[in-house]
N, C-alpha and C positions, 0 to 999 in steps of 0.2 A: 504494500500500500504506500501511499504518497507519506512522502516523513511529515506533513504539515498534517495530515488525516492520523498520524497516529499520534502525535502531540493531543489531539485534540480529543480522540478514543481515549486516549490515558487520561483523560481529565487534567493537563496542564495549562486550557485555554481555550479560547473557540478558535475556529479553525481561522480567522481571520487573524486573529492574535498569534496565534502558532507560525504564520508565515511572515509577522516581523518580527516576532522572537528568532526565527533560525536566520533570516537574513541580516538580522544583529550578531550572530557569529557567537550565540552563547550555546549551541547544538550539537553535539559530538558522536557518530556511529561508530561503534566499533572503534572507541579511541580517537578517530578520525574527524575534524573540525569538518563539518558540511552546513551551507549554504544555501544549499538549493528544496526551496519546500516541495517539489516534485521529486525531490531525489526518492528513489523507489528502499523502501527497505523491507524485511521480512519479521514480521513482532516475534514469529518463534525462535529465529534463531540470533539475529542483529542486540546488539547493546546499544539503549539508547540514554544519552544522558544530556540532562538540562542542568545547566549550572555546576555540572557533578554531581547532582541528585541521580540516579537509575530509573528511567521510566516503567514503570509495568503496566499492561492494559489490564484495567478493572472492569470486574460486571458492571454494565450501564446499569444507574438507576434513575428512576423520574420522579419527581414526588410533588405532592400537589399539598401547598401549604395553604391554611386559612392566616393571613399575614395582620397580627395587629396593626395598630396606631404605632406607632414611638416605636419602630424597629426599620433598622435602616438594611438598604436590599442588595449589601456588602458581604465579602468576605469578611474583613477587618473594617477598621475606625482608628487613626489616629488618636481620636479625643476620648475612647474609650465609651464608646453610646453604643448599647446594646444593637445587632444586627441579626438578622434570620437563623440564623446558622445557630444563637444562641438559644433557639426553640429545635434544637435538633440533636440535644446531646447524644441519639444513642445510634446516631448513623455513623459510622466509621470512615465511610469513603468522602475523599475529598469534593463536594460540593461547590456549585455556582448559581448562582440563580440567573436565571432566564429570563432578563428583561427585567425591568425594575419597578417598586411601587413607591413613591414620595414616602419621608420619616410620617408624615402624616393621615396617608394613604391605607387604609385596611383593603382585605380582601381577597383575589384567588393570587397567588404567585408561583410558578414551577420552580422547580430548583433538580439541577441535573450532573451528573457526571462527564456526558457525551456530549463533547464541544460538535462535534455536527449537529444534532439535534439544536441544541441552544443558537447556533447558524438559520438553521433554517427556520425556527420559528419566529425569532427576533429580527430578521433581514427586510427590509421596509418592502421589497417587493413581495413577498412573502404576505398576502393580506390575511391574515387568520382574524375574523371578528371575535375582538374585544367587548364586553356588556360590561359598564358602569353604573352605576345612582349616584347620583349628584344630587346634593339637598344644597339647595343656594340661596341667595340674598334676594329678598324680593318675590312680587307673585308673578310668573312668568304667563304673558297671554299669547294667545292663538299663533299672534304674527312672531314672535321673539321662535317658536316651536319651527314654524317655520323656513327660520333665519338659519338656524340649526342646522334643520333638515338639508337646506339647500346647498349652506358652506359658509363659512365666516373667514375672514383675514385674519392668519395668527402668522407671527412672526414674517409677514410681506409676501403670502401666499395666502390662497383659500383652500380651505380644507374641502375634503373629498364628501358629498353628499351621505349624510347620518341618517338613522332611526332613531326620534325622538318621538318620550310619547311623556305627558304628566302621571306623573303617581297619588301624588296628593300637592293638596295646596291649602299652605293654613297660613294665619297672620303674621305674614310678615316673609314668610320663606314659602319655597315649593320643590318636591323632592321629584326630581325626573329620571328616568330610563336610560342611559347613552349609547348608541349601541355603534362603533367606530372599526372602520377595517384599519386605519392607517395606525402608526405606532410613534409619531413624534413626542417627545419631550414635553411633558407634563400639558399634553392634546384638550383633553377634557378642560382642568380648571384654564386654560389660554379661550377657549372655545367661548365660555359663559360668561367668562371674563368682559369679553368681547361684543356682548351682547348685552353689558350693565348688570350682570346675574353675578357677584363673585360666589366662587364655591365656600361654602361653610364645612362640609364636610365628603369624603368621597371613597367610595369601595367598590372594585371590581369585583363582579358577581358571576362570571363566565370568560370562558377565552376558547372557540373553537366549540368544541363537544364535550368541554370540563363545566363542571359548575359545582357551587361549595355545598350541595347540599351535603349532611349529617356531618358538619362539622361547624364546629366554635371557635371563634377566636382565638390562634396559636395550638390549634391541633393541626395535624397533617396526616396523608396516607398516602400510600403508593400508589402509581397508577398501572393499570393492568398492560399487557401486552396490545392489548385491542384497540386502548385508546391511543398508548403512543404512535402505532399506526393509522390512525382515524386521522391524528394531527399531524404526520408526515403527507397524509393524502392531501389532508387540507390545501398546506404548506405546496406540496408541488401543481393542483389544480389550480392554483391563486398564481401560477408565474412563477413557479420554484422548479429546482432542479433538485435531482439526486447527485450524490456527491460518488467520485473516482474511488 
C-alpha cells in the first residue's frame, strides 16, 4: 500500500496529514529516510517509523460519541481544558476525532482510528448531511426560514441551499432544525448569525445515517460494520473516491 495510506491505517494522521508529515522527511522504511507518500511498502513485512516511534496497523475502530458542552474536539490542550478523549478512558487505541464540535457545541461527534475514513468523511467535497438544533436569539419568521433555506453570505460566499424547518418558538428565542451538506467552520452559528438570529445554544443531532439516539451526554458506542459502510457509501455517492 501507499506509505501515506498506511501512516494513516496506523492511526498516525489523516491521510492528508501523513503526506506532509513524510515529505517533511520525518518517515523512515526499513531504516531508510523516504519521501515519497506513494512510495509502495508492504505492512507485513516493511518497518515503519515516525519520529523513531515503530508504526503498527491497529484494528480500525469508529465510535460515535454523545459530545458534551465544555469538551474540546482535540487530542491534547495546551491550557489543560478537558477534550473528548477525556470521556474515553477505556479505549486503548490511539484516537482522533473526525471533524470537530465548538468547546461549546454538544452533540453526535465520531472519533476514529483510520485516517482514511476521517478523509473521507471530513473532505468538503464529500457532502454527508449534517442535522443540527439551533435554539437562537429572537423569534424567527417565515421569511428569515427562508433566507436559510435559500443561502446566506458567511465568510464572502453563500452557502449551499439548507433544510430548515421551526421547532418551537417561545418569548424571546426559537429552536430550529438545520439540516447542512457542507462542513465549513463553525457553518450553523455564521448562518443565523447572518440572518440577526445569534445562536444561544447548539447540538448536532445526526451526521449521514448516525443519530444519538439511547445515548446521554458523554456516553458513547461503537459503530457496527454496516454503518461504517453506509457512510463510506454516503461519502463516495456525494463526489468521493475510494482510496489506492
Amino acid at each position: 500500500m501507499r506509505l501515506s495510506r498506511f501512516l494513516a491505517v496506523a492511526g498516525a494522521a489523516s491521510r492528508r496529514k501523513a503526506e506532509d508529515i513524510i515529505r517533511a522527511g520525518r518517515v523512515r522504511v526499513n531504516q531508510a529516510l523516504v519521501k515519497d507518500p506513494a512510495f509502495n511498502v508492504e505492512a507485513e513485512h516493511d518497518r515503519v517509523e515516525l519520529d523513531g516511534r515503530v508504526l503498527q496497523l491497529e484494528e480500525p475502530v469508529y465510535i460515535l460519541l454523545y459530545k458534551p458542552a465544555g469538551y474540546l474536539s482535540t487530542v491534547t490542550d495546551t491550557h489543560g481544558r478537558p477534550t473528548v478523549l477525556d470521556l474515553l478512558p477505556a479505549v486503548r487505541q490511539r484516537l482522533y476525532p473526525v471533524g470537530r464540535l465548538d468547546l461549546d457545541t454538544e452533540g453526535l461527534l465520531l472519533l476514529s482510528n483510520d485516517g482514511d475514513f476521517t478523509y473521507l468523511i471530513t473532505h468538503p467535497r464529500h457532502e454527508i448531511e449534517k442535522v443540527y438544533q439551533a435554539e437562537v436569539k429572537g423569534e424567527v419568521t417565515r421569511r428569515v426560514v427562508r433566507q436559510l433555506r435559500d443561502g446566506v453570505m458567511v465568510d464572502g460566499r453563500p452557502t449551499s441551499p439548507a433544510r430548515v424547518k421551526v421547532l418551537k418558538r417561545s418569548r424571546g428565542r426559537t429552536r430550529l432544525e438545520i439540516r447542512i451538506h457542507e462542513g465549513r467552520k463553525r457553518q450553523v452559528k455564521k448562518m443565523c448569525a447572518s440572518v440577526g438570529h445569534p445562536v444561544l445554544s447548539l447540538k448536532r443531532t445526526a451526521l449521514g445515517v448516525l443519530t444519538l439516539q439511547g445515548l446521554k451526554p458523554g456516553d458513547y458506542r461503537h459503530l457496527i460494520r454496516q454503518e461504517v459502510d453506509q457512510l463510506r457509501s454516503l461519502a463516495v455517492e456525494d463526489g468521493g473516491h475510494e482510496f489506492d
